[in-house]
N, C-alpha and C positions, 0 to 999 in steps of 0.2 A: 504494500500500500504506500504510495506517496503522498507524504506529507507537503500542502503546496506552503508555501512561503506566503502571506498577505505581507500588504504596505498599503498602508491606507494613504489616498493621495487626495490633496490638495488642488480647488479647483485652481486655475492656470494665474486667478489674478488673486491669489494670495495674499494677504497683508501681516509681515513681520514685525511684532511688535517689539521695538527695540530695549524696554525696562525689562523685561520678564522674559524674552529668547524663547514665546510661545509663535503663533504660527496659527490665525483665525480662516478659519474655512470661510470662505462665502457659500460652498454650499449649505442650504436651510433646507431643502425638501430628499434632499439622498445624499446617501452615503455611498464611498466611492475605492472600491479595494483592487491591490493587485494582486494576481497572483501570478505562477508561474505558465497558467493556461491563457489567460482574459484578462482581461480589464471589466469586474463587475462592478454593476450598480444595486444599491440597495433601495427601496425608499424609506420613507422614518416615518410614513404616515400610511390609514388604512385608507384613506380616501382625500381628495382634493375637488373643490367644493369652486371657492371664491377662483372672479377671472383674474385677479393678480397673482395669485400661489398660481395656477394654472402655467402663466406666463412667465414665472418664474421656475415653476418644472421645468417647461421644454427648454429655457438658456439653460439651464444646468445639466440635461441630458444632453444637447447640442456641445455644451463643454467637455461631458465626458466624452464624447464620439471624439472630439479633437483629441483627447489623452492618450486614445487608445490607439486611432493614428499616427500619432505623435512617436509612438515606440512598437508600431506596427503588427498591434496585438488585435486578438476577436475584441467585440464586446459583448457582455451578458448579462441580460437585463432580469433582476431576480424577483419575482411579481408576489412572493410570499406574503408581504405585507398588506398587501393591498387588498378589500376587502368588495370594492366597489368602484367600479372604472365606467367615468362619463365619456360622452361622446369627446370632448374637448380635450379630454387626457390621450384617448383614443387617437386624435390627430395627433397629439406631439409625439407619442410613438409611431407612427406611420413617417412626418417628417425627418423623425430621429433614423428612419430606415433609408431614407433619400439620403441625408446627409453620412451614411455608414456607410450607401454604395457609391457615394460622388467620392468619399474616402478612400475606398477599396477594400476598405476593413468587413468583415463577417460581423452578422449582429443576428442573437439568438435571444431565446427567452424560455425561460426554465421558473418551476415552484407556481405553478398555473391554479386558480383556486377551482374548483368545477365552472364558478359563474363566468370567472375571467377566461377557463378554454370554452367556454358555448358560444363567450363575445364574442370570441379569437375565431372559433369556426363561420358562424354566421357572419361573419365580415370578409371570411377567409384571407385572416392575417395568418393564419398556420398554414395557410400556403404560400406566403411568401419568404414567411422568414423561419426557421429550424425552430423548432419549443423542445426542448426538451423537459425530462421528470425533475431533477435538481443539479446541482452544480457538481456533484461527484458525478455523473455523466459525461462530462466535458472532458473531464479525468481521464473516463476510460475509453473516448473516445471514440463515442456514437456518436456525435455531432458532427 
């Protein structure tokens, strides 16, 4: 079994705070880890509601699509948390897919809750893009 390495990363515009040698995420709606396979996204919420968080989701998946291009890794987006997906979140992962193949980066999505793979069927976003069961998958190399 391989044990993957995480590094949690920082979105691209970072602010170092120079008294305390801490290091403030601007991400607010996901969390954002490496590992040795992908560049996974987390989110920190079960649902997003208001069009500002909304608007602020997609710059932060749009950010991490650039991370993972940036060091020319998949990205994979881990839908665990999410309890309830609007049509609006729905587009920013759709655009987050333009901008992963304008990259050339691979972008998958894995930890599907039953409602979230019915959306994914009925839209058929699992036919564009790979879903897999979870991130130890990726691992072994069915994606």
């Amino acid at each position: 079994m391989e044990i993957a390495t995480r590094q949690l990363i920082s979105a691209p515009n970072a602010v170092a705070s120079a008294s305390d040698n801490t290091v403030v995420k601007p991400y607010r709606h996901i969390r954002v880890e490496g590992t040795r396979r992908a560049i996974v996204v987390y989110f920190n919420r079960s649902e997003f509601r208001a069009v500002d968080e909304i608007q602020q989701l997609g710059r932060e998946l749009l950010a991490a699509a650039d991370v993972a291009a940036r060091v020319d890794m998949p990205l994979l987006v881990n839908l665990a948390a999410l309890t309830n997906m609007s049509s609006a979140v729905l587009s920013k992962l759709v655009f987050l897919g333009k901008k992963a193949k304008h990259h050339g980066i691979a972008l998958m999505f894995c930890a599907l809750s039953p409602e979230i793979a019915k959306l994914f069927s009925t839209v058929n976003l699992d036919k564009l893009f790979p879903v897999i069961d979870s991130e130890d998958d990726l691992s072994k190399g069915s994606a």
